[in-house]
C-alpha positions in Angstrom: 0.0 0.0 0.0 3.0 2.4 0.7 4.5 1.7 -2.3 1.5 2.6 -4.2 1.0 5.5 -2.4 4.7 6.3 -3.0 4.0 5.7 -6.7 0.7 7.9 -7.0 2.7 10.7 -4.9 5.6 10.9 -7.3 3.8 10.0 -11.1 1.1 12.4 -10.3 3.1 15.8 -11.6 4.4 14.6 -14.7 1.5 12.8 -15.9 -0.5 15.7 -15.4 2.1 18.5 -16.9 2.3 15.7 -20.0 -1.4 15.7 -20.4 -1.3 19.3 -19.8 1.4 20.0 -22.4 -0.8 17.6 -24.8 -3.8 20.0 -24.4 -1.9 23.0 -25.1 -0.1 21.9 -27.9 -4.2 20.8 -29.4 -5.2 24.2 -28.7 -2.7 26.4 -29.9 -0.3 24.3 -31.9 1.8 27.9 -33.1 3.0 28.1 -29.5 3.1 24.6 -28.3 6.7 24.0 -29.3 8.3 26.4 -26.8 5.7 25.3 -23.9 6.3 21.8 -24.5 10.2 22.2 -24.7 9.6 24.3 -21.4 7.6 21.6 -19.8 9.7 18.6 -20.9 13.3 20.5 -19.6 11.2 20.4 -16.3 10.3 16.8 -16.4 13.3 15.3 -14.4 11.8 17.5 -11.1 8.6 17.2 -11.7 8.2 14.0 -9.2 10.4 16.0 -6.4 7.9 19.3 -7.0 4.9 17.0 -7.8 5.3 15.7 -4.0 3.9 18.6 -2.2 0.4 17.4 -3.9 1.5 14.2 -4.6 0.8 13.1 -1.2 -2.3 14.2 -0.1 -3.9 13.3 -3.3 -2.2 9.8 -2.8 -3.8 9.7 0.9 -7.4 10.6 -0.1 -7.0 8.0 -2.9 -6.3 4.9 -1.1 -8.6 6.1 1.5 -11.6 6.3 -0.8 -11.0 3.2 -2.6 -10.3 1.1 0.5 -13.3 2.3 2.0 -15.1 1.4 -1.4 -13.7 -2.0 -1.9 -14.6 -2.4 1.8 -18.2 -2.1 0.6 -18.1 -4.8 -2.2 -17.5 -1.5 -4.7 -14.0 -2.5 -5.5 -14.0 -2.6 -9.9 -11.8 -0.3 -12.3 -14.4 1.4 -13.6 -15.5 3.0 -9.5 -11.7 3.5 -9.5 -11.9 5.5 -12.8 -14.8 7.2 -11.7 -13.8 8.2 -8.4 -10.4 9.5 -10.0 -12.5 11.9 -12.5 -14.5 13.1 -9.3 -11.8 14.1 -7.5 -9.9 15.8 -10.6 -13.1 17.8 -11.3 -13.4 19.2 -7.7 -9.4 19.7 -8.1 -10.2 21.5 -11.5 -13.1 23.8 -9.9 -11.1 24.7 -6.6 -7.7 25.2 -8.9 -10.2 27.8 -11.1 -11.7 29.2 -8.1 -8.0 30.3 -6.9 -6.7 30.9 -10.5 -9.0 33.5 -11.8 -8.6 36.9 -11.6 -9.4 39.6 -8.8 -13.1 40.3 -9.3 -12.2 43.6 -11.1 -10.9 42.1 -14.0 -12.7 39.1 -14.2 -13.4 36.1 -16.9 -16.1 36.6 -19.1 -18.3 33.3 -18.6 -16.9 32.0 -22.4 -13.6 32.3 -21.3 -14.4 30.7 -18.0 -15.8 27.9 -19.5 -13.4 27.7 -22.7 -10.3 27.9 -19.0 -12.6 24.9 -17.3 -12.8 22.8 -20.9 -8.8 23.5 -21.7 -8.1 21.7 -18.2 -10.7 18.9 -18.1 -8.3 16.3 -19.2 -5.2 17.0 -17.8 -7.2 17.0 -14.2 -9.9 14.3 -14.6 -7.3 12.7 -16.4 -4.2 12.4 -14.1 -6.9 11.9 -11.3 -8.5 9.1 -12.9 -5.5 7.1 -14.2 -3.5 7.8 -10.5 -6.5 6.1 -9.2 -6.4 3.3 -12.0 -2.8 2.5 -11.0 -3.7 2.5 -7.0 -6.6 0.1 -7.6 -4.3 -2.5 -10.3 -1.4 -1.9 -7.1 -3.7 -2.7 -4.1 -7.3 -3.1 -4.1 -7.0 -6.3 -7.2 -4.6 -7.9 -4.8 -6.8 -7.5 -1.9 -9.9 -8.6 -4.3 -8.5 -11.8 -5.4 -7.3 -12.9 -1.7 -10.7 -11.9 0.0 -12.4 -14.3 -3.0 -9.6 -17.3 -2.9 -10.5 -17.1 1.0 -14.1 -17.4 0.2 -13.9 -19.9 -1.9 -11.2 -22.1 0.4 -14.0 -21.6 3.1 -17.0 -22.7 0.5 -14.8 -25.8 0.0 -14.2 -26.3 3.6 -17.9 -26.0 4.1 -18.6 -28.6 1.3 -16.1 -31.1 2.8 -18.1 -31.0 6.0 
């Protein structure tokens, strides 16, 4: 479980500037070479600067799909679900901060053109974090709770 959550903490960063840069670079493809030569000259400390939301988002994570496969709710596609939940609300907070003072404010198309722009690089890196937790831990934990059952059935059937 550590070692997922060490994963998570330090692949969260560049996945998300990669998918980021990937966005950018579909947007605006006249100024995507020098952001995406910026980004990738970055990419060797991205996990050491990643950390610092890395780890919280690697703690809520493994708490929400424990407590999920706890329940019997313990498939990829939850995982995958839950991951684009939580990059959404990241997406709205990170917007909330981002925009401007209220005197020079986003018009609502380029609020909305902002929120569309970083859809996949949040929902994205949030979903497949949470994809790589749940293949790490919660499968594991999965198969073992359902071998256990079924060496109990066979027990049971024996008797």
């Amino acid at each position: 479980m550590l070692g997922a959550g060490a994963v998570i903490a330090l692949a969260i960063s560049p996945v998300f500037m990669l998918l980021l840069g990937l966005v950018l670079a579909a947007v605006n493809p006249a100024e995507s070479a020098s952001t995406l030569a910026d980004y990738f000259s970055l990419l060797p400390t991205m996990p050491i600067h990643g950390l610092i939301p890395g780890v919280p988002l690697a703690v809520v994570y493994a708490a929400l799909l424990s407590l999920l496969a706890r329940q019997g709710w313990d498939a990829i596609g939850v995982a995958l679900l839950i991951g684009v939940a939580i990059g959404l609300v990241l997406e709205i907070v990170f917007i909330a901060i981002a925009t401007p003072e209220a005197g020079t404010s986003l018009g609502a198309w380029d609020l909305s053109r902002y929120f569309f722009q970083l859809l996949l690089p949040f929902a994205g890196a949030s979903a497949l974090m949470c994809a790589i937790y749940w293949r790490m831990v919660i499968r594991h934990q999965r198969l073992a709770r359902l071998a256990a059952k079924q060496a109990a059935d066979a027990i049971r059937t024996m008797e």
